[in-house]
N, C-alpha and C positions, 0 to 999 in steps of 0.2 A: 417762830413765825417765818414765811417767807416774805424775804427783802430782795427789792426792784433795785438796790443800789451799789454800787460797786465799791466792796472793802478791801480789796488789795490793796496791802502797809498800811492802811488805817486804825487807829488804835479804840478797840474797843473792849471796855470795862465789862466782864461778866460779874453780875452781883449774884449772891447765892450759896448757900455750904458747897462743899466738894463733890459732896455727895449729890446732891441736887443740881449740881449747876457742870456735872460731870459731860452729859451733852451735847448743853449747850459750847461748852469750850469747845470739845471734837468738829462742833459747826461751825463755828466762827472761823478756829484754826484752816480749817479745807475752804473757809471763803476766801482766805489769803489775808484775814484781819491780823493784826498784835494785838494779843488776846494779854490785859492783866487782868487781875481778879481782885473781888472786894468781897471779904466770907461772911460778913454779919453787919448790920443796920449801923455796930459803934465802933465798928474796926476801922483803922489809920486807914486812909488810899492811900495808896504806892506816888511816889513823889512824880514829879512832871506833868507836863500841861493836861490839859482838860478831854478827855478822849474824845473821839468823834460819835460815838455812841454808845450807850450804857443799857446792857440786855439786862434787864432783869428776871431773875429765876424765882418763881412761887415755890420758895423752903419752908412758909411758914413760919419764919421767924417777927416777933413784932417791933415793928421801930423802923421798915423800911419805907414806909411810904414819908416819912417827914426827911429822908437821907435821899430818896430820889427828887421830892419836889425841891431839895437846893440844888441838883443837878440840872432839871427843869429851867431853875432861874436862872443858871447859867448860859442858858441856850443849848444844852444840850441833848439831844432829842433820847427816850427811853421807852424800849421796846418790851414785851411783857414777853417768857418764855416760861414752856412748863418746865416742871419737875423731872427732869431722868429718876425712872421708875429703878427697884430695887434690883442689885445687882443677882446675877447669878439662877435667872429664873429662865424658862422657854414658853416662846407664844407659836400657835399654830395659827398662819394666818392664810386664807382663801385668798387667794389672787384674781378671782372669775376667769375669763376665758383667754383673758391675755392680752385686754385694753388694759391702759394706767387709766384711763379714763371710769373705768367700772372698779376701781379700789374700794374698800368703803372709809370712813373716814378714820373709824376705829385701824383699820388695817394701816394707813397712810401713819398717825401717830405710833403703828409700833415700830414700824421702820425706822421712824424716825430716830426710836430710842433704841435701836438694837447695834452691837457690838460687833455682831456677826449674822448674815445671814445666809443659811440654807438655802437655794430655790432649784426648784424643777425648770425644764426647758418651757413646759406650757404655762407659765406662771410671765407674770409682765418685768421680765427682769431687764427689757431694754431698759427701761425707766429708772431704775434702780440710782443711778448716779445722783440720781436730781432728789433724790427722795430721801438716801439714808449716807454718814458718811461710813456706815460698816465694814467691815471686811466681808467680800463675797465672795461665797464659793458654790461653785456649779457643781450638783450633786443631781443631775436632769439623767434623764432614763429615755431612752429612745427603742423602738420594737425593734426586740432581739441583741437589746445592747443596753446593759447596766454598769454603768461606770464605778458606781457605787452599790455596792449592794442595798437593801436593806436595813439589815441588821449596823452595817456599818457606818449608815447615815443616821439611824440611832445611838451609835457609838460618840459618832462625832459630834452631833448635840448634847447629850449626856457631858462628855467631856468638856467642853467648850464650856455649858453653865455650871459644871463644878469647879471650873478655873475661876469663876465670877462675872462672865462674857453676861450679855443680855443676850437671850441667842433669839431670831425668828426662824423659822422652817416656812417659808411661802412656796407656795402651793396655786398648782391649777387649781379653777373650780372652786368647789370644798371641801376641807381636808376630811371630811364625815361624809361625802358620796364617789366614792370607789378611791379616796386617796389615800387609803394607810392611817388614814388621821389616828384612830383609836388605837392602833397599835405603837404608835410615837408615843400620844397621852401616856400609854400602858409603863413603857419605856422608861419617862419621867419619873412615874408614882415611883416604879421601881428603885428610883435612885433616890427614891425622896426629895424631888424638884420639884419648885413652886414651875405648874405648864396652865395655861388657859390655850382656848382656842376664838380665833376670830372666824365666824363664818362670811363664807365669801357667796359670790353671785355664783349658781353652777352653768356649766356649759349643757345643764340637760334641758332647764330652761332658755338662756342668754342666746344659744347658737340657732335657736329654732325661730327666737323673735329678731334675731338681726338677719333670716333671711325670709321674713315677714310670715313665719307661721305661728302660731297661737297652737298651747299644747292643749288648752281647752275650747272649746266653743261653743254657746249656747247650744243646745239642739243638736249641734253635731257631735262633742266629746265631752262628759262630765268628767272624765278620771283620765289618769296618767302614770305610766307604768315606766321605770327608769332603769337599761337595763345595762351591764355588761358587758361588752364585746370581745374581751380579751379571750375566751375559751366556748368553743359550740356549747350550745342548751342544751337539756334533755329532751326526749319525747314528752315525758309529762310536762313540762315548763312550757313548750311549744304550744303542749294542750291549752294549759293555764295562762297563757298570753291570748289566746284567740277566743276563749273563752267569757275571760275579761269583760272585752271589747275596747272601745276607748282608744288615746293616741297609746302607741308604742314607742321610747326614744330611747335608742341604745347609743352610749360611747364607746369611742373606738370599737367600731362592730365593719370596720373594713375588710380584716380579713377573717372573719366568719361570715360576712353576708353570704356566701353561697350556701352553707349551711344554714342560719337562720329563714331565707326566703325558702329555703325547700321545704322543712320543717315545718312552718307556717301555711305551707299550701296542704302538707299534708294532715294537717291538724284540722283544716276544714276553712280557714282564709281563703277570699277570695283573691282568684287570679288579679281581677279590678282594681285589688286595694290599691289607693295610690302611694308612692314611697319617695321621700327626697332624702338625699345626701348632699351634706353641708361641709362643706371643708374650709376650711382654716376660718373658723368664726371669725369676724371681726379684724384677722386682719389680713395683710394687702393680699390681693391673690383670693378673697375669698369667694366660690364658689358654690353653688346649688345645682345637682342632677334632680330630676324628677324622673317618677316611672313607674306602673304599675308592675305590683310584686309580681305580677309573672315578666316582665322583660327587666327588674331592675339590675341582677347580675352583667349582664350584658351593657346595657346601659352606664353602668360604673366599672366598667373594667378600667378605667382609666384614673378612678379616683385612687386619694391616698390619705391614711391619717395624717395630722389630726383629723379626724368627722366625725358628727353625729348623724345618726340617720332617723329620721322621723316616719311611721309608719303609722297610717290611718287616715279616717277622712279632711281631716284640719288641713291634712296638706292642700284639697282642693278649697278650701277657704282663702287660702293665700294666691292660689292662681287667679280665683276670683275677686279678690284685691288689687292683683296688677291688671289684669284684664280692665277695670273700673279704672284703676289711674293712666292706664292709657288710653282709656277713650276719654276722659277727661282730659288728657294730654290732649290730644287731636281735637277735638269741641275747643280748646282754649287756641292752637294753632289755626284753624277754620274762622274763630270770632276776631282774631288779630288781624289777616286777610283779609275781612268784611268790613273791617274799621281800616284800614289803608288804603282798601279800592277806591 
């Protein structure tokens, strides 16, 4: 549970097996509490006065709810905490675009229980402090610069939950659209590790509606095509995007937009199409170019990953969204005027 209240030297009782209540001690400890422990429902408490708080860990043993309500009578207050999950296994968890605020809840509880975490640079790893007491280590990939390699960042997880670590690998986006995810999972099975994945919010979605575009819209776009940027398309793929029809939303497609806008004109796109790039979704600094595919190169000479770039008509949906709130902006400025004259 998160606690409003300040436990430094405070003595507080983890109830719970070892195993179960492995955790929650790691938490309390990093709160700055004195952490003793109490392992089962009919076991001695440790001598000395009455702690200032008693977490209790769901182990599933029976007999503790009559051993916490004399705690209760005491006046002392008892906080409910999960289970630390079993040891030694790897979660893949989607970070989305790299608010803590778009976590999902599933993602927030594996943090919570992990030992060690993995994270990329576009993952919300500012947050990380407040969220997990793990060991973290930055395994982030920047264009044209891998710290880690691959293969190596599969090593280090493997390793990590054969030693009995709870390991998480978080992740931009979702680890299942252009993150390696499947090839971790692969990693795992190989080693015979218990791996699940948590899916996260993607930035192919998340980045388009935090700069107010819709990758569908009625009448304007049924489908949605999700693409790659890291390496130019083929002609045939050019073909087969324009063909389509619908939005187009490519990740990191910064430094192939001169390639994909040509491609796309040559395939039979119009010069018209409208095109936005979006940089640094959601956080400070974030950024929207607009432009039709014949001037967007130019247009974005200036941009930089991270972006996604959204290509089709949805874009002008969204201009026509801000166009409407600011003339309601100004109709609401004009009626203020009108009432204070």
């Amino acid at each position: 549970m998160q606690l409003s209240i300040e436990l430094t030297g405070r003595t507080v009782l983890v109830a719970g097996t070892d195993a179960a209540a492995r955790q929650a001690v790691l938490r309390y400890r990093a709160a700055g509490a004195v952490v003793r422990r109490l392992t089962g429902p009919d076991a001695p408490a440790a001598a000395g006065p009455l702690p200032f708080l008693v977490a209790a860990v769901d182990d599933g043993q029976p007999g503790w709810p009559a051993r916490l309500d004399r705690f209760r009578a005491a006046g002392v207050p008892v906080a409910a905490e999960p289970a630390a999950g079993p040891a030694g296994h790897v979660t893949l968890v989607g970070g989305g675009p790299g608010a803590g605020e778009l976590l999902t809840v599933a993602a927030v509880a594996a943090l919570r229980d992990a030992d060690v975490v993995f994270y990329d640079r576009l993952a919300p790893h500012q947050d990380l402090p407040s969220l997990t007491t793990a060991e973290l280590v930055d395994v982030g990939k920047t264009p044209g610069h891998h710290k880690v390699s691959q293969a190596g960042i599969e090593e280090l997880m493997v390793n990590a939950a054969q030693a009995g670590a709870n390991v998480v690998r978080l992740k931009g986006g979702d680890p299942y659209v252009f993150g390696r995810g499947g090839e971790e999972v692969t990693a795992c099975v190989r080693a015979v590790l218990p791996v699940r994945v948590i899916s996260g919010v993607t930035s192919a979605v998340s980045v388009p509606a935090a700069a107010g575009i819709p990758v569908t819209h009625r009448e304007v776009s049924r489908l949605f095509t999700v693409v790659s940027g890291h390496a130019p398309l083929t002609e045939d793929e050019h073909r087969h995007l324009t063909g389509l029809g619908g939005t187009i939303v490519v990740l990191m497609g910064i430094g192939t937009l001169h390639q994909l806008a040509a491609g796309l004109r040559r395939a039979g796109m119009r010069a018209d199409m409208p095109v936005a790039v979006i940089e640094r979704g959601y956080q400070p600094g974030q950024r929207t170019t607009i432009a039709d595919l014949g001037g967007i190169t130019t247009a974005a000479a200036g941009c930089g990953n991270p972006a996604v770039l959204v290509i089709g008509e949805v874009v002008r949906v969204a201009e026509a969204n801000r166009g409407c709130d600011a003339a309601a902006a100004e109709l609401d400025r004009l009626a203020a005027s009108l009432v204070g004259a």
